[in-house]
N, C-alpha and C positions, 0 to 999 in steps of 0.2 A: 457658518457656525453650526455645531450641532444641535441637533432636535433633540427635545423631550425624548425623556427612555417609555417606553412602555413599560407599563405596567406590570409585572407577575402575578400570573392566573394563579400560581402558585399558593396556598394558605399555610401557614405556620404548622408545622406539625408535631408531631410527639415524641419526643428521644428519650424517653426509659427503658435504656437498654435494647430499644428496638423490637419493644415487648405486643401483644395484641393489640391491635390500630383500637382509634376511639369506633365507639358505636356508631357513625355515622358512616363509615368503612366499611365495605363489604367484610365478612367475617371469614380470612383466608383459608382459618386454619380447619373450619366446617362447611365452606360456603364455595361453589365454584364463583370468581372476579364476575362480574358484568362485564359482558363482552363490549369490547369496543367498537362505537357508532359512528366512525370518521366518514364523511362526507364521498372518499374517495376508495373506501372498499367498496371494491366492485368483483367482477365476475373474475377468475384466474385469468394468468397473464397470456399472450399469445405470442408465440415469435417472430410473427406476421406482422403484429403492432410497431407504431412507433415507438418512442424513447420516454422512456416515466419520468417526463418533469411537469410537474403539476399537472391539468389538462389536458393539455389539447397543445402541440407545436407546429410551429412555424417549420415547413420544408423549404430545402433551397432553393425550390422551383417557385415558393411563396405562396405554397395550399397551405391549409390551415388543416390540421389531419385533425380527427380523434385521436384517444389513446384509450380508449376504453381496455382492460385485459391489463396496461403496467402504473402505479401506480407512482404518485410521485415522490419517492424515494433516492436513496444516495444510490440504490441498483434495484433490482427485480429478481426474481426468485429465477435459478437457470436449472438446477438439475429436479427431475423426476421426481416428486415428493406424492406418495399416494395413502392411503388409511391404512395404519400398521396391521389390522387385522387381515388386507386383503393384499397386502405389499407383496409379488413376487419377485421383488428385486435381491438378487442376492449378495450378500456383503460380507467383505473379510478385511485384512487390514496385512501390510505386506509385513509384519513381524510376529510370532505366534501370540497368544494371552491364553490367559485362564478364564475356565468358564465356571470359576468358581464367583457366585451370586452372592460372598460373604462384601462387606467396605473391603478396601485393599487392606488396609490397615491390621484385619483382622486375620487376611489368608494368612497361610506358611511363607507364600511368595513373599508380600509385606512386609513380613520379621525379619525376611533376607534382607532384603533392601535397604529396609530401617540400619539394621545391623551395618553393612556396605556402607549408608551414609555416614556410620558413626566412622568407619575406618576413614572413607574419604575426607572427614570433617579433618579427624589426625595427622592424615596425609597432608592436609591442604595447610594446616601451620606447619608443619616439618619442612614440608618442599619448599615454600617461599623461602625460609629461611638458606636454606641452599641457595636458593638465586640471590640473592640479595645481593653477592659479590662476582657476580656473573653478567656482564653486559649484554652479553650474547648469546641466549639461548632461542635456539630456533632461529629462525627463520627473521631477517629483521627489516623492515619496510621505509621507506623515505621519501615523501611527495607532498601535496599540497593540505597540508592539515593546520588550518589558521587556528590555533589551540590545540594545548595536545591534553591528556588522561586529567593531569589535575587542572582543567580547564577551569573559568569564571561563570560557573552554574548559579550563582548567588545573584547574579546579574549586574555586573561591573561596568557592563557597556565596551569591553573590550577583547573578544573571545583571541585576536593574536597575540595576546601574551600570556604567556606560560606563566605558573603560582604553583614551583614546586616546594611547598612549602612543608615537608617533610624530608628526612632524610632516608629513611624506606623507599627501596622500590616498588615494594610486593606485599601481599599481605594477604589474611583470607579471613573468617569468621570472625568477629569482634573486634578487626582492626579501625585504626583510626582513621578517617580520610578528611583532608584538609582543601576545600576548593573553593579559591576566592576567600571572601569574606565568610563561609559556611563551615563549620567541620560538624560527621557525621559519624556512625559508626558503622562499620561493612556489613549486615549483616546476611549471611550466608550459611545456612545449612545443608548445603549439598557438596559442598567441599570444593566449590567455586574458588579461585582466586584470583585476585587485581595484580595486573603487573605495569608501572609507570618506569622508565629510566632518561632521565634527560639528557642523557648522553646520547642514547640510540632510543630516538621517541617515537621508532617507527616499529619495534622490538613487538614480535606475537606471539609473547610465550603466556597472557592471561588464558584463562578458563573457565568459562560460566559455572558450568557445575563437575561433577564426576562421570554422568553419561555421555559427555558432548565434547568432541575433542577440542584443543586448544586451536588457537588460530593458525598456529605454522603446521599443523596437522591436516590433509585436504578433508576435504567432508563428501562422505560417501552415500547417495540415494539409495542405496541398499543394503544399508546398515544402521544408516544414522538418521533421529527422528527432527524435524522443525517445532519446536516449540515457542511460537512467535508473538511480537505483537506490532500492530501500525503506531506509527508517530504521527496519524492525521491531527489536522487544524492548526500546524507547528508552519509550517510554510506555505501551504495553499489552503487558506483560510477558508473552512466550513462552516457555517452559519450555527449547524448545533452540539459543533466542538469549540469553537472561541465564540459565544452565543455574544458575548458581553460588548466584543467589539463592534458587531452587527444591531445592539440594542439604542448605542448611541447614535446609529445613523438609522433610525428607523425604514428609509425606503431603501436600502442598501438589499438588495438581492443576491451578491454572487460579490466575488472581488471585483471585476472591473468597477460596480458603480459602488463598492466599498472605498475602493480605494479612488473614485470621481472626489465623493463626498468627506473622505479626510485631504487629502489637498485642497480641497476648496475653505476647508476649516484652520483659519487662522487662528481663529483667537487664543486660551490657553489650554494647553493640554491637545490642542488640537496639531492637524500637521500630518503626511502622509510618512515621511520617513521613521520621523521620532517615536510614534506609535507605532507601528510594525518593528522597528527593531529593538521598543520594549517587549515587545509581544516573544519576537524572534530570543531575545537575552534570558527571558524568564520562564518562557509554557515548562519548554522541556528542561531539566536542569542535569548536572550530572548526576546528584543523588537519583534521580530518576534509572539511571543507567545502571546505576548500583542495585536498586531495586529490582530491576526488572531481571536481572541474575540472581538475585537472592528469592526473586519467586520461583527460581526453577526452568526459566526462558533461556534460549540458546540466539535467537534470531530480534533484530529488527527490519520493519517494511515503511520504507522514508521515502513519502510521496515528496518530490519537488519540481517544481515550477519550471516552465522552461524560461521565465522573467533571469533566474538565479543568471543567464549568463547574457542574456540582452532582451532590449524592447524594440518595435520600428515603430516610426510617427503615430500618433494616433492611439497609441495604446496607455490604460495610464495606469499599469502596473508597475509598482517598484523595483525599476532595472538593477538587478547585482548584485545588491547590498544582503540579501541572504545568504549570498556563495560561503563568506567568511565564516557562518553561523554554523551551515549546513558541516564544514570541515572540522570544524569544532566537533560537532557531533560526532565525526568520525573520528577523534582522537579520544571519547570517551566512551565510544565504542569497543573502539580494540583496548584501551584500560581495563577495562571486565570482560574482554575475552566473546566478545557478541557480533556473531556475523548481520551484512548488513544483505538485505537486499533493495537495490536503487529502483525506484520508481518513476519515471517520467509520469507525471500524473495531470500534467498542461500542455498541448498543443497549439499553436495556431490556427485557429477559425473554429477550433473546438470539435473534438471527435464524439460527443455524446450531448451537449447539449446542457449537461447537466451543469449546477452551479459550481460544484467540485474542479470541473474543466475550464477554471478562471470567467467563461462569460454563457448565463444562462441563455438559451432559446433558440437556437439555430445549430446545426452539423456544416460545418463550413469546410471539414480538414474531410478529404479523399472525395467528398460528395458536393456535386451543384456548381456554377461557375468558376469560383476560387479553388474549389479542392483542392486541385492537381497544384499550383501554387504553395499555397499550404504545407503541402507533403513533402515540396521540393526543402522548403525551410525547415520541418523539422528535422529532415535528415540529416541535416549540418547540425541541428544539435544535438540529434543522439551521437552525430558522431564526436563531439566537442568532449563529449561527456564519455562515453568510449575512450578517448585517448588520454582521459586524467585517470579514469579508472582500470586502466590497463597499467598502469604504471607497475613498478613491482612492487612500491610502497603501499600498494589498496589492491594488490591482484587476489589476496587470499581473504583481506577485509571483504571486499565486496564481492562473491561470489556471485551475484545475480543482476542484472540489468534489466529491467523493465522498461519496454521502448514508448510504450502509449497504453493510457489505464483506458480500460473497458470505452474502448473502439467501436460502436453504432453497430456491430450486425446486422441488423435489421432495415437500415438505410444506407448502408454502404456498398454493404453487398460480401458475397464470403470470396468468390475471386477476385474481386478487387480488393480486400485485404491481403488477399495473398500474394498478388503481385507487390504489393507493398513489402509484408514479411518480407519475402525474394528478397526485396533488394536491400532493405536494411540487416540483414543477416551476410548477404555477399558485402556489405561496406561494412559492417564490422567486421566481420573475418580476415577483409583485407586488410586490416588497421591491426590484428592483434594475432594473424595466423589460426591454425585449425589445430586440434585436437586438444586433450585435455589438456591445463596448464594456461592455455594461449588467451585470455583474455575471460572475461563470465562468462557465463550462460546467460543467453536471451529469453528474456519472459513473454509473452505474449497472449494477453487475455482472451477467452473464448467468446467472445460476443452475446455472452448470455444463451450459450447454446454448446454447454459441453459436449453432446455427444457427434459433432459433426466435424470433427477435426481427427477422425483416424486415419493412418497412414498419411498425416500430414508432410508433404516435403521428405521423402527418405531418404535417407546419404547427407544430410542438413547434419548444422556440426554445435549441438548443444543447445536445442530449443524446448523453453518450459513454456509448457501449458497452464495457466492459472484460472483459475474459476471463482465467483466470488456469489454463493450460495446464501441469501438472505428470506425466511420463511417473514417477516415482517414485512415486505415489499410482494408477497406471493399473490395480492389484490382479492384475498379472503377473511372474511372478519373474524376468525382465528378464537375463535367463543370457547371452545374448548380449555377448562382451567387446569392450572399447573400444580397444585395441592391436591391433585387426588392417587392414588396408586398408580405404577408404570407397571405394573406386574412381578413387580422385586418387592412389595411393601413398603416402599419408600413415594416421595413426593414427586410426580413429573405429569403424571395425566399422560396421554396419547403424545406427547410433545418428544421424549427422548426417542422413540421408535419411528418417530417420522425423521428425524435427524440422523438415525442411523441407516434409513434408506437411501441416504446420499452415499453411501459405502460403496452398493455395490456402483454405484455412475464412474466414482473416483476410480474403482480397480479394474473398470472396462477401458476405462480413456488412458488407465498406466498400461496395457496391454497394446492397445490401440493406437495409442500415439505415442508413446513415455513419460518420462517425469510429470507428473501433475500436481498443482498444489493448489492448497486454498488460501489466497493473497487476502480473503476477508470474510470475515463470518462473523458473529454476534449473539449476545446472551437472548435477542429480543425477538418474539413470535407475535409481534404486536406493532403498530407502525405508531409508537407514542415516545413523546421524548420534546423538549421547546427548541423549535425552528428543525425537526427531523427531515421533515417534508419540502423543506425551506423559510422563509422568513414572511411570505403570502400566504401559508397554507393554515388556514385556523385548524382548532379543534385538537392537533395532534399534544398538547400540553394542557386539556381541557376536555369537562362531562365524564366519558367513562374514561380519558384516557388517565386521570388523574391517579388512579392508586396504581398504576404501574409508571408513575412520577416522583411520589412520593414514597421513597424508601425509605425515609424515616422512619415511617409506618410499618414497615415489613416484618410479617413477626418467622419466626423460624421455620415455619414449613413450607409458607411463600420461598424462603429464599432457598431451601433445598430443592424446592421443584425448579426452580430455575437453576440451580446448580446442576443437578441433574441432567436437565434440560442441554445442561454446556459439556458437560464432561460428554453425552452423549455426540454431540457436535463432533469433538476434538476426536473424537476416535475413529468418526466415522469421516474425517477429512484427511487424517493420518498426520499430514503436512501443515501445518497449516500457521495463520499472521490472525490475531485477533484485532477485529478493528471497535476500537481501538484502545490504546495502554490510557490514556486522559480524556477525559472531558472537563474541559473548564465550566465554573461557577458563572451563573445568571447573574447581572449588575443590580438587577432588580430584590431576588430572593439570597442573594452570596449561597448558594448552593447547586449541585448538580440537577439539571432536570428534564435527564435526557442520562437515566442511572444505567441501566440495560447496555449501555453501549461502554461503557468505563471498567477495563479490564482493575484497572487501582484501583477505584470506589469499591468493586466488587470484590477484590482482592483482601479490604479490608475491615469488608462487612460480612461477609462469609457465604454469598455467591457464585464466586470463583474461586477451583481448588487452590490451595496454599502448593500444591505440588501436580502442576499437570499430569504427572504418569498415571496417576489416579485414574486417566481418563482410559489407562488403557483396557480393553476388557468388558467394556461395557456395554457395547453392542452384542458382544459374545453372550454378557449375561442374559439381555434380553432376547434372546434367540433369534436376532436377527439374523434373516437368510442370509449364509456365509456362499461365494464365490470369492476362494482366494486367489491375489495377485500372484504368480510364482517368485516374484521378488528379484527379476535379471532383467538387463534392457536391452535391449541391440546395441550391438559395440558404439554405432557409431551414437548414439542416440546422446551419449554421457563421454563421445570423446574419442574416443577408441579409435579402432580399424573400421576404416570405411566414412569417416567424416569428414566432410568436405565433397563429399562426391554424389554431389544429384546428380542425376541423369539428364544430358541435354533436351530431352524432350521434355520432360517434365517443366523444367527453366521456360522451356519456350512453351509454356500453355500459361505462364503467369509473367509477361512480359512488362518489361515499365518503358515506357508509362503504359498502364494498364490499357488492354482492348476495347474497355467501357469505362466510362465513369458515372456512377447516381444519379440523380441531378440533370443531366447531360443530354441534349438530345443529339444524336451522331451525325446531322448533317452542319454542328456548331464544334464540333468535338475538335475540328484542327487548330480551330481559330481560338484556342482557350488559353487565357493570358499564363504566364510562365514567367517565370525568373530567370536570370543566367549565370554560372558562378563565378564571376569574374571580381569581385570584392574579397576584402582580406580577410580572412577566417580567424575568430577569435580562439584564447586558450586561456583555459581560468586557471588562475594563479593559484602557487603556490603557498604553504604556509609558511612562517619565518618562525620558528623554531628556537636552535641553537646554532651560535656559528661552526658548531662542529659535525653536526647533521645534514645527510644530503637528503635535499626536498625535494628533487626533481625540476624540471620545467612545467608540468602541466600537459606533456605533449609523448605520448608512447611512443610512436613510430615516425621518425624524422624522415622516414619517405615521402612520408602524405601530407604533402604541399599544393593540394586542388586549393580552388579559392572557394570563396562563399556564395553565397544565394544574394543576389541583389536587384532592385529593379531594373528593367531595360529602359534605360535614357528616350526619352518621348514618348514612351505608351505609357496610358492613364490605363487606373487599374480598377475591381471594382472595391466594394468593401469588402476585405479579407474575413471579416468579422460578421457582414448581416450581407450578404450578395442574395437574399433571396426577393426576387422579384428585379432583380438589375438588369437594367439590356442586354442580351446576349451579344456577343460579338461575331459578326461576320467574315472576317478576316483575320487572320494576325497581323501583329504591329507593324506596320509599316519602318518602323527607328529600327530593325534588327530583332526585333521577338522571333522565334524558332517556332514555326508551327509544328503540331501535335501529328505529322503525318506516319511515321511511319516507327510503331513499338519495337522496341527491342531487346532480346534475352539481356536481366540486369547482369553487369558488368560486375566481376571478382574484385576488383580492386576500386579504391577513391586514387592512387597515386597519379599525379598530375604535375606540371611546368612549374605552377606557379609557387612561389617558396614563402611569402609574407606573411605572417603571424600576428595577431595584437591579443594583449594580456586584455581579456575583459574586463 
C-alpha cells in the first residue's frame, strides 16, 4: 500500500495579478533575493570529479568516492562560465543580428517581422485551404504510429485508435481542433499550420510556423534555427517533473524503486501499469503539441526508455507498454509540423548514475565488471530503434537519434566512449547507409566537457554533438540577484552575460567538431525547485530556496530578469531544446514547485518569450565578445562528400571492444562476462492506422537478420545493475562465453545468418 504524502513546505501564496510579494518576501523589485544556503553548494565543479548525485557514489570497483566540485543535480555545469566583466571568451551566433539595444519589437527589424507574420498569418488560412482537397502534398510517410494527429490527448486510454472527428484536414490560426473527448482552438500566430489526412496519415505537409520549413522540406544547419523544447518526466519519470507520482511512494528514489513500490501497491488506485499509463495518457496531451507551435517552437527532445522495447529478469520496469504512447506522440507531432529528436535517455546498468538513467547510484554500462555486457545490450536497442526510425514514414519526422543521454565522462573514460561511438555509428550506418538522406543523425552527449571532442572521428557520417549547459548545477551559491541592470537598463544582473559566454564554447566546438547543439538548458541559476536534486536531498524547496518556489509571488521585474536571463541563454546556444515544456503539479500544494524549469508555466506568466526569435541579438546587445562561426561544415560532417570514410587507423586506435575498460583491472579484463547474439531480436510494432495506409513493418533494412544479445547458457553473471564490489572473474565461462582476448576495428555492418524477428 501506499505511504503517507509528505507534506508541502510550500505555504499559500498571493495571486493578485502576480503583483509585489507580501512583506515577508524579499522585496524583488528593490532588494537583491537571499542567496540560497543548500547544504550541497560547494566549491565549482571539476572534471576530475565523479558524477553529481547527491554525495558521495558508489564506483564499480565499490570505493565510495567524494563528489565534492558536482552537485547533486539532473547535470553539472560543462562549458566555461567566467565573470562577464573579465570574460574573454568570444561569442557570435552562426546567423547575423542586430546590435541594435532597443526590445525587438521596437527595432525597424521587428516591424518587419511583425508585418511578415501578418502576411504569414494570411498565407497560412489561404494555403490550407488549397490542401484541403489534396492528399498528397509533399512528401508522405507510413510506419508505426499507434495514434495518429487527431490522437486521444484527452486521455481515453486508447492512443491506436484514430478520432478524426472533423472533416478538415488542415487548418491554421483559430481553427478548430477536435481530439478525443477535447476540442480546442489552434492558436497560432506565426502562420504555423496543422495538416491531419486519414487517408495518408503519414502525409508532412504541416508547418510549425513561417520561419521553419515544413516536414517534407529537409532541414538545413546552416540556415535553419532549433527552437526546442524536452518532453522530460512523460516516459522516464523524474522525480521533479511528475513530483506527485514520487510523493505517494515516499522512499521511492529513481524509477526502479518507483516502480518496486507501485507493484507492490495493490490496493485502490494503486498498481504498476494502471498508473504509469495514466500518467503516459494524460502528462503530455495533443493540445500540448498544438501549443508548443503556437509558441513559436520548431522541435521536440523525447527522452525514452529503453524498457519502451523490453526488460530482462530482475528489472521492474514497465516492459512495452509505452511504445504505443510514445508513437502517438509522433503522429502529433508531425500534425503541427514539429520535428522530433529521439533520445535514448536509459541504458542498462546505467551510464551516469543518475535517477533520470532508470536506477540511481552506480555506472554499470561501459565501466566496472558488467559494463562491457551492458554495452553489448544496448546496442541491440539503439539498433531496434534505428530500424523503426529509418523507416521512410519517420525518416524526415525524426531527424535525430540520440544513442545514450549524458554518458559518465569522468568515469568511463573519453576513449572508451569512443570506441563505443565507433561502433554504434558503424551499426547504424549499416542498418540505414551513408550520406545525407540515409537514416538521422547520431547525437552523442559531451560528457560534460565540451571542449574535448574536436576533430572527433573525421570521415564519420552525421554526428551531433550535444552539450547540456546548466549554471544551477555549477556547485556555486549563485548570490548574485536577477532584478538589478544587465547593462541594457533592464532586469538580469550579471546572469544574461554569463549565459552569453557559453557562445563563444558553442562556435569553437561548431568549427571543431560540427554540428552542436544544446539538448538542455533552463531558466534556473539556482538549484531550487521540490525533489530537483532528487527525492533525499532536503532544502532545494525550502529556507532561501523558497521565493524562487514560489512564483505566485513574482512581481514583474523578478520575472523580466529571468526572462532576460533566458532569452540570453537561447542566443548564446543558437540550437538549442529547453528542458523542459511541463512540469507537473505537487499532490500536496496542486501547483508547480520546481517554476524555473517549465518552459508553459513560464510561457504563461511572462518569463518566457511569447516568440523565441526575441532571443536573437542579445548577446550582441550586450557586447559580448563575438568570434563568429563562418556558418559551413565539412561536407562530410552533415552528409556530403566524404562520409562514411574514416581512416583505417583512426578505427583502429578505438577498437571494440575497447583496449580498457574503467572499473577493470587488465589482468581480469579477458575473463569479463559477455553476452552472445544468438537470441531473436525484437522489432516494435507498427501502428494500425487505416486499412488503406501503409505502416511499415517496424524493420528498415531486411538485411539485418544478426540475432540479439542473450545470456550464455551455464555462466552465472554478476548484477548488471549494482556489480560494484562482486567477485571478479578469473576465467571465462566455461558453457561457451567468448573471452575478451583479442579487440577489433568495429565492424561496418550488423548483417548477419540469422533471419527471426519478434514484434515487441
Amino acid at each position: 500500500m501506499a505511504e503517507d504524502r509528505p507534506v508541502s513546505t510550500v505555504t499559500s501564496a498571493v495571486n493578485s495579478e502576480y503583483a509585489t510579494p507580501p512583506p515577508s518576501m524579499p522585496g524583488l523589485d528593490s532588494a537583491p533575493l537571499e542567496p540560497p544556503r543548500v547544504s550541497f553548494f560547494g566549491p565549482g565543479p571539476s572534471i576530475g570529479e565523479n558524477s553529481p548525485r547527491d554525495s558521495r557514489v558508489e564506483s564499480a570497483t565499490g570505493q565510495e568516492t567524494d563528489k565534492e566540485g558536482f552537485t547533486p543535480g539532473h547535470s553539472t555545469t560543462l562549458l566555461p562560465v567566467g565573470k562577464p566583466e573579465d570574460s574573454e571568451a568570444p561569442f557570435s551566433f552562426s546567423q547575423p543580428v542586430s546590435r541594435d539595444n532597443r526590445p525587438f519589437y521596437r527595432r525597424p527589424a521587428g516591424l518587419a517581422i511583425a508585418l511578415g507574420a501578418l502576411v504569414a498569418v494570411i498565407l497560412a488560412i489561404a494555403l490550407p485551404a488549397s490542401l484541403i482537397h489534396k492528399s498528397k502534398h509533399g512528401q508522405s510517410n507510413s510506419s508505426n504510429n499507434p495514434g495518429n494527429g487527431n490522437g486521444t490527448g484527452s486521455g481515453n486510454g486508447n492512443p491506436t485508435s484514430p478520432k478524426n472527428s472533423s472533416s478538415a484536414i488542415t487548418g491554421g490560426d483559430g481553427s478548430t481542433i477536435v481530439s478525443g473527448n477535447t476540442t480546442f482552438v489552434y492558436s497560432n500566430p506565426f502562420g504555423g499550420y496543422w495538416y491531419y489526412d486519414p487517408k495518408d496519415p503519414f502525409n508532412n505537409a504541416a508547418r510549425p510556423n513561417s520561419w521553419t520549413p515544413p516536414l517534407n522540406t529537409s532541414w538545413d544547419w546552416t540556415a535553419d534555427r532549433v527552437y526546442g523544447v524536452n518532453l522530460g518526466g512523460l516516459f522516464v519519470l523524474e522525480p521533479f517533473i511528475s513530483p506527485a507520482l514520487y510523493q505517494k511512494y515516499p522512499t521511492a528514489i529513481d524509477e526502479w524503486t518507483l516502480s518496486q513500490l507501485m507493484a507492490a501497491d495493490t490496493g485502490p488506485g494503486g498498481g504498476l501499469q494502471s498508473q504509469l499509463e495514466a500518467h503516459y495518457d494524460t502528462f503530455i496531451t495533443e493540445q500540448d503539441f498544438a501549443e508548443i507551435a503556437g509558441a513559436g517552437l520548431n522541435w521536440v527532445r523525447l527522452p525514452i526508455p529503453y524498457w519502451a522495447i523490453e526488460v530482462w529478469p530482475g528489472e521492474p520496469f514497465l516492459p512495452k507498454v509505452c511504445w504505443k504512447y510514445i508513437v502517438r506522440l509522433f503522429g502529433w507531432a508531425r500534425k503541427y509540423g514539429i520535428r522530433i529528436y529521439l533520445d535514448l535517455h536509459t541504458v542498462p546498468g546505467s551510464q551516469n548514475a543518475f535517477n533520470h538513467s532508470g536506477k540511481e547510484g552506480q555506472v554499470n554500462w561501459m565501466n566496472g565488471i558488467m559494463g562491457f555486457a551492458n554495452a553489448q545490450r544496448s546496442l541491440d536497442y539503439m539498433r531496434i530503434i534505428t530500424e523503426f526510425i529509418s523507416q521512410p514514414e519517420y525518416l524526415d519526422l525524426i531527424p535525430i537519434f540520440g544513442i545514450v543521454n549524458e554518458a559518465l565522462l569522468t568515469t568511463i573514460g573519453q576513449a572508451e566512449l569512443t570506441s563505443f561511438y565507433l561502433q554504434a555509428h558503424n551499426m547504424i550506418r549499416g542498418i540505414t547507409g551513408y550520406g545525407q538522406g540515409n537514416g538521422p543523425y547520431i547525437s552523442i552527449h559531451d560528457g560534460f566537457n565540451l571542449g574535448l571532442w574536436a576533430g572527433f572521428l573525421p570521415g564519420s557520417d552525421r554526428i551531433i554533438l550535444d552539450t547540456h549547459p546548466y549554471l544551477a548545477f555549477d556547485g556555486q551559491t549563485n548570490t548574485a540577484p536577477v532584478v538589478t541592470d544587465d547593462g541594457l537598463g533592464e532586469p538580469g544582473g550579471t546572469w544574461p552575460s554569463q549565459a552569453c559566454a557559453w557562445g563563444s564554447s558553442m562556435n569553437q566546438s561548431q568549427v571543431g567538431f560540427g554540428v552542436t547543439i544544446s539538448g538542455e538548458f533552463s531558466s534556473s541559476y539556482v538549484e531550487c525547485g521540490l525533489f530537483l536534486s532528487g527525492t533525499t536531498v532536503p532544502g532545494t524547496d525550502t529556507g532561501d530556496c523558497l521565493p524562487f518556489v514560489q512564483w505566485q509571488n513574482w512581481n514583474a521585474t523578478f520575472k523580466e530578469g529571468i526572462l532576460d536571463f533566458t532569452l540570453a541563454s537561447m542566443d548564446a546556444l543558437q540550437n538549442w531544446w529547453y528542458w523542459t515544456w511541463k512540469v507537473g503539479n505537487s499532490s500536496t500544494s496542486n501547483t508547480v514547485e520546481a517554476p524555473l524549469w517549465s518552459y508553459q508555466l513560464g510561457l504563461q506568466n511572462g518569463w518566457i518569450p511569447t516568440d523565441p526569435r526575441k532571443s536573437v541579438g542579445k548577446c550582441k546587445a550586450l557586447n559580448a565578445p563575438q568570434e563568429p562561426f563562418p556558418g559551413t561544415y565539412s561536407s562530410w560532417q552533415t552528409g556530403g562528400a566524404g562520409a562514411g570514410t574514416i581512416a583505417p587507423s583512426v578505427s583502429a586506435s578505438f577498437p571494440w571492444p575497447p583496449a580498457t575498460l574503467s572499473g577493470v583491472a587488465g589482468d581480469i579484463y579477458a575473463a569479463l562476462p559477455t553476452y552472445t547474439p544468438t537470441s531473436t531480436i525484437s522489432t516494435l510494432p507498427p501502428a494500425q492506422l487505416t486499412p488503406t495506409a501503409s505502416e511499415g513493418d517496424g524493420w528498415f533494412n531486411p538485411k539485418d537478420t544478426a540475432g540479439a544479445m542473450i545470456t550464455v547458457s551455464g555462466c552465472t553473471y554478476p548484477n548488471a545493475w549494482d556489480s560494484a564490489g562482486a567477485v571478479a572473474p578469473t576465467a571465462a565461462c566455461p558453457a561457451g562465453g567468448q573471452p575478451l582476448l583479442t579487440a577489433t576495428v568495429p565492424a561496418s555492418s550488423v548483417i548477419a545468418t540469422t533471419t527471426a524477428r519478434v514484434v515487441a
